[in-house]
C-alpha positions as a printed Julia matrix, in Angstrom:
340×3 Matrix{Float64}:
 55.9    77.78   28.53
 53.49   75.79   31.09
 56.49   73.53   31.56
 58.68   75.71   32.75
 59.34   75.22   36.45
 57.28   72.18   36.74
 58.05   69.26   38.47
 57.13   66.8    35.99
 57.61   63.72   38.07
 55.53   64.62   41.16
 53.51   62.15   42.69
 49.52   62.18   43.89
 48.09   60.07   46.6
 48.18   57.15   44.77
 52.01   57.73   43.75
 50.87   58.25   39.91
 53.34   60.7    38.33
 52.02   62.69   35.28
 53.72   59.97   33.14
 51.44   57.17   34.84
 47.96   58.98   34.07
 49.18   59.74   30.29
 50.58   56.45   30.07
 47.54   54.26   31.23
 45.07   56.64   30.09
 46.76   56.05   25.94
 47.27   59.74   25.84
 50.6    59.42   23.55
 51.33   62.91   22.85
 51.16   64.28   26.82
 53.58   61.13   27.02
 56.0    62.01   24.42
 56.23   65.54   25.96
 56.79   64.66   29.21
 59.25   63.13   28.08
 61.07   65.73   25.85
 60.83   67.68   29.53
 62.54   64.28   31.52
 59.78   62.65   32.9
 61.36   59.82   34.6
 60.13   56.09   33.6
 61.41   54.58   36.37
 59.28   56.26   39.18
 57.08   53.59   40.56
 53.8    53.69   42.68
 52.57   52.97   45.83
 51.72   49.52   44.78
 55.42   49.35   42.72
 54.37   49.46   39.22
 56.37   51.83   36.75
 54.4    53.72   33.74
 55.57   50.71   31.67
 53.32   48.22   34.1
 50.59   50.37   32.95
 50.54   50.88   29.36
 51.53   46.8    29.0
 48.39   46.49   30.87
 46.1    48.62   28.76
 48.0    46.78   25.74
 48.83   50.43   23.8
 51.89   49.09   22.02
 52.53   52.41   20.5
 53.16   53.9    24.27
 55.4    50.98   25.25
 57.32   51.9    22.2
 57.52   55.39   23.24
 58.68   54.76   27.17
 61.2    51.95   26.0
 62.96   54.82   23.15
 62.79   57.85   23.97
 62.97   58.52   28.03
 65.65   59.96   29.2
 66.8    57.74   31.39
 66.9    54.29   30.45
 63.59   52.36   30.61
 63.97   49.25   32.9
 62.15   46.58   30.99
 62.39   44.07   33.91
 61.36   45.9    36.78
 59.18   43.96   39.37
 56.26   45.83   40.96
 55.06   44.98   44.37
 53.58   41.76   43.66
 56.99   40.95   41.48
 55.4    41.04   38.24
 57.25   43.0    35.15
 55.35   44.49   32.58
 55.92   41.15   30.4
 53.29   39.64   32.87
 50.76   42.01   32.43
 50.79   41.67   28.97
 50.56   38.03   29.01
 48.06   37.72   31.11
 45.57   39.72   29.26
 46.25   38.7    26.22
 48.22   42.12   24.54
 50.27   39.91   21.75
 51.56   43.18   20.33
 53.27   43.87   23.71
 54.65   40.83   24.4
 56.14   41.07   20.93
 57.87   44.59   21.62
 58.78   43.45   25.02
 60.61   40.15   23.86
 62.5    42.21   21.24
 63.63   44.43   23.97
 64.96   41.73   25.7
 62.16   41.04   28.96
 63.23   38.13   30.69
 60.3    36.1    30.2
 61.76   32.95   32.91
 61.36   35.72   35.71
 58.47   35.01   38.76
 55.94   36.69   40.03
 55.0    36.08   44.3
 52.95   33.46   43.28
 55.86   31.97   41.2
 54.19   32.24   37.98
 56.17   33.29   34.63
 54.24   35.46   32.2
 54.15   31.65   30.32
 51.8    30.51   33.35
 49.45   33.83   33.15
 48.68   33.43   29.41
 48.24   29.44   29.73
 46.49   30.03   32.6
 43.83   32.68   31.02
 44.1    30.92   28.12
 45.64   33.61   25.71
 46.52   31.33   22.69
 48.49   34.18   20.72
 50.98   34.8    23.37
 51.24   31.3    24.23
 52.72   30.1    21.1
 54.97   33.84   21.0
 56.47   32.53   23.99
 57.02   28.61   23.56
 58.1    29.76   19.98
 60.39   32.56   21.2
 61.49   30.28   24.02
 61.5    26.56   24.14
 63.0    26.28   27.2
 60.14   27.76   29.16
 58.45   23.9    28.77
 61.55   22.71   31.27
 61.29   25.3    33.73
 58.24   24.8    35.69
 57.58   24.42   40.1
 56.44   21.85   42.66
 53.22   23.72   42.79
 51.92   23.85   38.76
 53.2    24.17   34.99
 51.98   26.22   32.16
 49.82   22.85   31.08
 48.51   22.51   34.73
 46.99   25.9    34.62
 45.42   25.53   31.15
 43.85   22.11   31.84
 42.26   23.25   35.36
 40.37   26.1    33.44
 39.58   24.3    30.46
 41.58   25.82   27.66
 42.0    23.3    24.91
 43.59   24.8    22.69
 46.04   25.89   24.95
 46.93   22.59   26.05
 46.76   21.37   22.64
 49.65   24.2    21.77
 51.74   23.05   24.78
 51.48   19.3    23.92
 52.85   20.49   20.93
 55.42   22.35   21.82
 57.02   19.05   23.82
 56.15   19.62   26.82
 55.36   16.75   28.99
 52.29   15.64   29.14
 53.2    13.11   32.6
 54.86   16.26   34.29
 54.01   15.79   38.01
 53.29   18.59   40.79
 51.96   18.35   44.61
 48.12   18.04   42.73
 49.46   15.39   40.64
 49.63   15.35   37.03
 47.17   17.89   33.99
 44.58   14.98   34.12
 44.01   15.68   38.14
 43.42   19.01   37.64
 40.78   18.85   34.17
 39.42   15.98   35.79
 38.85   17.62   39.85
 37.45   21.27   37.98
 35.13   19.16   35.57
 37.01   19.9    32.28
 35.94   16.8    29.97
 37.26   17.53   26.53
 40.55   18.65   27.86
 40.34   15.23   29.91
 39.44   13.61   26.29
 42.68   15.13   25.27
 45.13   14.11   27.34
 43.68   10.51   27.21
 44.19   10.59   23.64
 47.67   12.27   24.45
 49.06    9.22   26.04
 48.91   10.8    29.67
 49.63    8.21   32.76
 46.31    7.52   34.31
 48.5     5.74   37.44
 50.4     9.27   38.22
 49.84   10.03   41.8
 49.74   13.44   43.46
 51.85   14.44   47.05
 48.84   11.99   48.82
 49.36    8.95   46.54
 45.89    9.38   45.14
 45.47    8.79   41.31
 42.89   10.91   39.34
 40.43    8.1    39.22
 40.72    7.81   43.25
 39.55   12.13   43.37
 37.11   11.53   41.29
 35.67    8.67   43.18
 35.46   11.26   46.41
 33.04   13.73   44.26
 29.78   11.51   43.63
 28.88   14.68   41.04
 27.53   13.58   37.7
 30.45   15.71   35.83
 32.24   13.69   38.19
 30.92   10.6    37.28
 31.01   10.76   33.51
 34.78   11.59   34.08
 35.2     8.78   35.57
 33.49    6.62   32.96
 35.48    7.9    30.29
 39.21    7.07   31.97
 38.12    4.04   33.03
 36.51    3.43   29.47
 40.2     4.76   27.94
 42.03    2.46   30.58
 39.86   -0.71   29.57
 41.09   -0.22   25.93
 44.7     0.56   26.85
 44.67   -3.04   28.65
 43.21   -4.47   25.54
 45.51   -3.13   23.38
 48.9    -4.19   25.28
 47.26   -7.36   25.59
 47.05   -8.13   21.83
 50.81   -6.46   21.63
 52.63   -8.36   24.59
 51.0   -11.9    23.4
 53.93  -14.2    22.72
 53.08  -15.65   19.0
 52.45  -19.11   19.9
 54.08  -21.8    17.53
 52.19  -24.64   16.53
 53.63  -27.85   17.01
 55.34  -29.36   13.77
 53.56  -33.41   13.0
 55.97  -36.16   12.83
 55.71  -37.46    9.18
 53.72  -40.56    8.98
 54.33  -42.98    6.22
 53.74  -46.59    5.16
 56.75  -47.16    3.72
 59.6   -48.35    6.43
 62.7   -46.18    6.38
 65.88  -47.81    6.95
 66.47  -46.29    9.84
 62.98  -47.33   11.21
 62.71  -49.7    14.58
 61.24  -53.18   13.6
 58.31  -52.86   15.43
 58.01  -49.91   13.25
 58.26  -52.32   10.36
 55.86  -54.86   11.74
 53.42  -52.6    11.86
 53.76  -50.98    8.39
 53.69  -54.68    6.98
 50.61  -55.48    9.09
 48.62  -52.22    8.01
 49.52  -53.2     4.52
 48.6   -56.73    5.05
 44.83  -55.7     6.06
 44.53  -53.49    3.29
 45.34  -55.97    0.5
 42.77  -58.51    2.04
 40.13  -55.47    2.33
 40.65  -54.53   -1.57
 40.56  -57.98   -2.43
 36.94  -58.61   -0.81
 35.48  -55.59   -2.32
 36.64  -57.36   -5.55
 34.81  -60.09   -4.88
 31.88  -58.45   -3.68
 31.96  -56.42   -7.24
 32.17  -59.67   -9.62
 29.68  -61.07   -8.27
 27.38  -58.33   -8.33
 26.74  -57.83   -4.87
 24.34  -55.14   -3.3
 25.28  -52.35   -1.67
 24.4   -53.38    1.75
 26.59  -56.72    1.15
 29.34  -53.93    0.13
 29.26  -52.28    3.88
 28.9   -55.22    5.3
 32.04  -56.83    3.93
 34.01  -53.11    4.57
 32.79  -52.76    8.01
 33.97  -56.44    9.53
 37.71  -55.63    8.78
 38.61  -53.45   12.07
 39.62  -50.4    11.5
 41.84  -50.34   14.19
 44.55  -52.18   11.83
 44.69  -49.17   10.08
 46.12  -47.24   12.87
 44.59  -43.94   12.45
 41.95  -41.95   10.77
 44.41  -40.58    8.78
 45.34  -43.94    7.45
 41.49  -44.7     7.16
 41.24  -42.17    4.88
 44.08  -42.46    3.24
 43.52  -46.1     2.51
 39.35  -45.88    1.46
 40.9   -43.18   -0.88
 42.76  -45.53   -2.44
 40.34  -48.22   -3.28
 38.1   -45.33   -5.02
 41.35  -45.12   -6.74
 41.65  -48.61   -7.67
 37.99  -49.17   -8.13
 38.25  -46.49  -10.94
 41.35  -48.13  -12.58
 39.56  -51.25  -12.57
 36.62  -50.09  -13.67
């Protein structure tokens, strides 16, 4: 046989063993029989990736299968290339579902950094594959918590755009107010021009006051870039802030109570101060000497003019009030009725 003799992991210039051409080149059978003749899987390159880097990059699940079963030597699901990525990373970032799903099964750390700290989380928010976003939030929650100083998985989707990614993450609990050296999501959709995922978070509750590491507020970048993208940005937070101040308004103002009238009455209480009384029998007085001049004036078929005349020289100030004005002119329809 050919493979007799052969060293089956040697290495060309670019420190590609046979297993790394077959691998990232999807040729499954040349993989499963360098195998069967113990081609190593854990022979890296000169740039540190292993045949597993390779085939989770070209997203052949079927060949990730195949190095993670049946090597001979145990397949090391977590090894970092030179750049510290695993093979979990490359299939996040481009999107390979199918991978990701194999990989997570076969226990890849997925909370594990790359040299630019990013978890295979951050590469799929960040190129905004939806799929293996919600694989990995599903698969594990507490990749929302673990974020760095310098961005989070909802940083990364807002500064390119992806709306439905940030819509997943939103959903998933993570927080929309997380903070990092460029501030908060809306700094970034807002500074790279990203208006519906600016819409978004406005409608998401963000903090429109969160500051990045030079105390400036999203409103206060925007303000720097006189762009019209800019400047429609602008117009819609400070549109959104307008009708948050409006709405705490109508929800902070104290119910005001209107004041409660003293009962007013004619009639004297017992309790009631004499001058009380004096008045009560005074208001009373007028009004008997009012009804009994319209009497008059009505016997002797008088005109209506006469009629005013004789209502309008009793002063209405004897009668205390309006309310007692119309109170009392009430009553003498009253009585004119009953008389009638």
């Amino acid at each position: 046989s050919m493979w007799k003799g052969l060293n089956v992991n040697c290495t060309d210039s670019s420190g590609y063993t046979p297993l790394h051409h077959a691998s990232l080149n999807g040729h499954r059978d040349v993989v499963l029989k360098l195998l069967q003749f113990e081609a190593s899987t854990n022979v890296a390159d000169s740039k540190g990736c292993f045949p597993l880097h390779l085939a989770a990059w070209r997203g052949d699940v079927e060949i990730v299968r195949i190095l993670v079963h049946h090597g001979p030597s145990h397949c090391r699901v977590n090894q970092q290339n030179h750049e510290r990525e695993t093979a979990l990373h490359c299939a996040a970032q481009y999107g390979h579902s199918e991978v990701v799903s194999v990989l997570l099964q076969e226990l890849t750390d997925p909370t594990m950094r790359n040299s630019r700290q990013e978890t295979p989380l951050d590469l799929a928010a960040l190129y905004g594959r939806l799929q293996v976003v919600r694989m990995l939030v599903s698969a594990h929650p507490n990749l929302m918590a673990s974020h760095t100083r310098r961005h989070t998985p909802l940083h990364l989707a807002a500064r390119n755009g992806h709306h439905s990614t940030v819509q997943t993450l939103l959903e998933a609990s993570m927080d929309v107010n997380c903070v990092t050296e460029n501030g908060s999501a809306l700094h970034e959709a807002a500074l790279y021009g990203k208006m519906d995922v600016v819409r978004l978070l406005l409608d998401s509750g963000i903090d429109t006051n969160l500051r990045d590491s030079q105390g400036r507020t999203a409103l206060e970048i925007l303000r720097e870039h006189p762009a019209p993208k800019s400047q429609q940005i602008t117009a819609l937070i400070q549109d959104y802030m307008m009708d948050e101040m409006e709405r705490r308004s109508i929800i902070e103002e104290p119910v005001r109570k209107c004041p409660i009238p003293a009962p007013r009455t004619s009639v004297s209480s017992p309790s009631a101060s004499p001058s009380l009384r004096h008045k009560n029998d005074a208001v009373t007085s007028e009004l008997s000497k009012l009804l009994h001049e319209i009497k008059k004036c009505r016997d002797r078929d008088y005109s209506f003019e006469e009629l005013c005349h004789t209502i309008s020289s009793h002063s209405m100030d004897s009668f205390g009030s309006g309310r007692i004005q119309s109170q009392n002119l009430h009553k003498f329809g009253s009585t004119q009725q009953l008389q009638g």
